[in-house]
C-alpha positions as CSV (number, residue, x, y, z in Angstrom):
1,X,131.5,-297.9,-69.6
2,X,134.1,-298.0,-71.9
3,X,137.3,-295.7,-71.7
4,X,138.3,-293.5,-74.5
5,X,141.6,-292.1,-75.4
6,X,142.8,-289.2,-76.8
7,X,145.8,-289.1,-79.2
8,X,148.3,-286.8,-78.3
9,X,148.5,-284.3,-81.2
10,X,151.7,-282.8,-82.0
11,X,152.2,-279.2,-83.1
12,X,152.8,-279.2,-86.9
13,X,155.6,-276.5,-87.0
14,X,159.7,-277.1,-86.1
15,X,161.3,-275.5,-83.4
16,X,164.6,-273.5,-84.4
17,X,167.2,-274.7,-81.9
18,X,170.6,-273.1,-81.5
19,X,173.5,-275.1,-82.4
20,X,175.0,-276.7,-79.0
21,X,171.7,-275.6,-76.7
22,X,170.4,-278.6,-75.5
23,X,167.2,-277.3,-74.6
24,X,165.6,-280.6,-72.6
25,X,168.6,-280.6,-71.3
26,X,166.6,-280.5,-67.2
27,X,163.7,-281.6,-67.5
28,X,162.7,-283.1,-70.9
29,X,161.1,-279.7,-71.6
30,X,161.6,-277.4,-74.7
31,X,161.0,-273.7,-74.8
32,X,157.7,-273.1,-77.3
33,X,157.6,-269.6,-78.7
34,X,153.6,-269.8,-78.1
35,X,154.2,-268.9,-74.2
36,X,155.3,-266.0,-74.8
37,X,152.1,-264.3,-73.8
38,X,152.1,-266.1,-70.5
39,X,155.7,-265.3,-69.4
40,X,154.9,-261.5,-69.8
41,X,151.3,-262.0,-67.6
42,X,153.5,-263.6,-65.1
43,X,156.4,-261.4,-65.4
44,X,154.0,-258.8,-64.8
45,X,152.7,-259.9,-61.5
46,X,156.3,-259.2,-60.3
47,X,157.1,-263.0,-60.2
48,X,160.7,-263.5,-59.8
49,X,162.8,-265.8,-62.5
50,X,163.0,-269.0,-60.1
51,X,158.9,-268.5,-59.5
52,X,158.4,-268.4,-63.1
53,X,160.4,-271.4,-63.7
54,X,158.7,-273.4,-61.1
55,X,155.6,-272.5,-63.5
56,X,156.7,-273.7,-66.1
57,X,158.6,-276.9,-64.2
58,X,161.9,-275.9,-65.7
59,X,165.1,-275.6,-63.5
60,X,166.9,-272.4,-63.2
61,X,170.0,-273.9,-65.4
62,X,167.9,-274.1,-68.1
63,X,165.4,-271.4,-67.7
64,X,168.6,-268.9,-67.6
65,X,169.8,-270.8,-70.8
66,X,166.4,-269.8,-72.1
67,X,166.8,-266.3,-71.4
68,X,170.6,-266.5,-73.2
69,X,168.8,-268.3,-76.3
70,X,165.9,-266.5,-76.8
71,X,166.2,-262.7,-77.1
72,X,162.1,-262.8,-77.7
73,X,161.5,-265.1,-74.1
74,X,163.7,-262.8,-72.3
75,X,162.1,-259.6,-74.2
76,X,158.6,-261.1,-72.7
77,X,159.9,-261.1,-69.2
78,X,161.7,-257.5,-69.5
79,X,158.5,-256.2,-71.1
80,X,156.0,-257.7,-68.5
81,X,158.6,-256.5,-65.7
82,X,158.7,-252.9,-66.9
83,X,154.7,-252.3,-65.9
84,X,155.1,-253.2,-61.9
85,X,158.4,-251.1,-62.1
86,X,156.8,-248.0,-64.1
87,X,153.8,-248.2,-61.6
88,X,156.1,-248.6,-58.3
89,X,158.3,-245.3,-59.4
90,X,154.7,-243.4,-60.2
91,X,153.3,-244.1,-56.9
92,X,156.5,-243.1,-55.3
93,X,156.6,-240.0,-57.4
94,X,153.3,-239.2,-56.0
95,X,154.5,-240.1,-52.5
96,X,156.6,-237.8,-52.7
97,X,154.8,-234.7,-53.8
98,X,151.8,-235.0,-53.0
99,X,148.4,-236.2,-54.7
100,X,144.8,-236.0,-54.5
101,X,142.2,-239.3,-54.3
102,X,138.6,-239.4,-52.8
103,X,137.2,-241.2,-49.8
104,X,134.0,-241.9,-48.4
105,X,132.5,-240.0,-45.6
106,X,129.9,-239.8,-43.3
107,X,127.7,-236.6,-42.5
108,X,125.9,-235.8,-39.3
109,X,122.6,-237.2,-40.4
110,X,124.5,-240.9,-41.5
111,X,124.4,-239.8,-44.8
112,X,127.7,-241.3,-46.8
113,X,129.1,-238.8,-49.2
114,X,132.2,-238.3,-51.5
115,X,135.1,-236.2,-50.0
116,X,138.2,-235.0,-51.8
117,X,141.2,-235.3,-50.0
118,X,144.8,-234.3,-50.3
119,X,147.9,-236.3,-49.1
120,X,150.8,-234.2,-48.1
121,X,154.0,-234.4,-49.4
122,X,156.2,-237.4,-47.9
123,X,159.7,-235.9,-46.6
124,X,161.2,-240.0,-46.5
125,X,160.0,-240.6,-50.7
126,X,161.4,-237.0,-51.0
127,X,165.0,-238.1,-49.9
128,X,164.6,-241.7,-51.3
129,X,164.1,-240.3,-54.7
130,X,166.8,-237.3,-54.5
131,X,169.2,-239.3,-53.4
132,X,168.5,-241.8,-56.2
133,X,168.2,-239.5,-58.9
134,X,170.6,-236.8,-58.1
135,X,173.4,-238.5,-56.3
136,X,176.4,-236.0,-56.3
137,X,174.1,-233.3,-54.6
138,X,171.8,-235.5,-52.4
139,X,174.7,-238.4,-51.0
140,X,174.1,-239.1,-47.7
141,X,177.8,-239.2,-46.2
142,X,179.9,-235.8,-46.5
143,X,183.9,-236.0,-46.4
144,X,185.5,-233.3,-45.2
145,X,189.5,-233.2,-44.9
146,X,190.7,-232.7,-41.2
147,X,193.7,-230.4,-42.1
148,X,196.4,-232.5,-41.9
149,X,198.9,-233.3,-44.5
150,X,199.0,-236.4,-46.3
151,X,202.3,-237.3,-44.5
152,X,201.1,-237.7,-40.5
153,X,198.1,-235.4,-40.0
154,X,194.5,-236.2,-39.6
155,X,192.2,-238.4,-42.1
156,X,189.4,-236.8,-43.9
157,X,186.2,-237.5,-41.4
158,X,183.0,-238.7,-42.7
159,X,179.5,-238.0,-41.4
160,X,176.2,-238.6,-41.7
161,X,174.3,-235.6,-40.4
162,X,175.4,-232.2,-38.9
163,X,175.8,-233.6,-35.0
164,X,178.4,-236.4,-36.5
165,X,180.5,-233.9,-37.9
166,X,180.3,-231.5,-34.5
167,X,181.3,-234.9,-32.8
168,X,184.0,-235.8,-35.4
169,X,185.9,-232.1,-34.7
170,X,185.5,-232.5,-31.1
171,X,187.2,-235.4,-31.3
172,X,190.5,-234.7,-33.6
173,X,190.7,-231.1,-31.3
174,X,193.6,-231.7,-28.7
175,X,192.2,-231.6,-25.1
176,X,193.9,-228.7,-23.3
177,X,194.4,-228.2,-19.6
178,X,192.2,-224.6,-18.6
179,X,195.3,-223.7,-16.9
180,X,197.4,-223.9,-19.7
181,X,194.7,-221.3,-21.8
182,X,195.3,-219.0,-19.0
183,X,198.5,-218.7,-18.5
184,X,198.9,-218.3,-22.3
185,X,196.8,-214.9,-21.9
């Protein structure tokens, strides 16, 4: 049985190269325009930029270089990212106010039928996203000033929730003796 090879054919077209980019510079390996399509699938899955080079068998030196080179390879991976992102804020969106879906359900007799259900509202997507979109009114930490003067008096307090701040006054108040009150009467 006799062994047949195969020429290695080699793409007819030249590859534009940016004047001190040394493409091959890692691995021998030079950035073809035609995977363009496959960098956005795999962008798209939510791969990171070091999974994506390990696909392609490129180090992160160079793949970055890429990316600096190339404003249509990093366009690829921006565009392919932008789908898992748009989908992640939609569902979160809907976490938070609430959304309908349908479920299977079984009656008395066994019989399987479609039910429409309703999730609630999610009070912990409802803050997430506040406090993300609308930071000045939705912050989480509160400073008030204590009174003092700038020179020796107290330092403005921060809290986090209604009991810190109860905490945080009882503790810059002055202890007094009850004796002392009483007498003062």
């Amino acid at each position: 049985m006799r062994k047949t090879t195969r020429k290695k054919q080699r793409i007819g077209r030249r590859i534009k190269i940016p004047k001190g980019v040394d493409p091959g510079s890692a691995s021998g390996t030079i950035f073809l325009p035609d995977h363009l399509a496959q960098v956005k699938a795999i962008a798209w899955r939510g791969s990171s930029d070091d999974e994506i080079a390990g696909m392609f068998g490129v180090d992160k030196d160079l793949f970055q270089k890429w990316k600096k080179h190339y404003p249509s390879f990093r366009l690829a991976i921006e565009m392919g990212r932008s789908h898992p992102t748009a989908e992640v804020e939609r569902g979160l969106f809907e976490r938070a106010t609430g959304y309908d879906y349908h479920e299977d359900g079984l009656t008395r007799t066994g019989r399987v039928v479609a039910l429409k259900r309703h999730a609630i509202p999610d009070v912990s997507a409802q803050k997430f996203w506040l406090t993300n979109r609308d930071k000045e009114n939705w912050n989480e930490r509160h400073s008030f000033d204590g009174g003092g003067t700038k020179g020796g008096g107290t330092a403005p307090i921060e809290v986090k929730s209604r009991s810190e701040l109860i905490y945080s006054i009882m503790n810059a108040i002055e202890p007094q003796d009850d004796n002392e009150q009483i007498q003062k009467k």
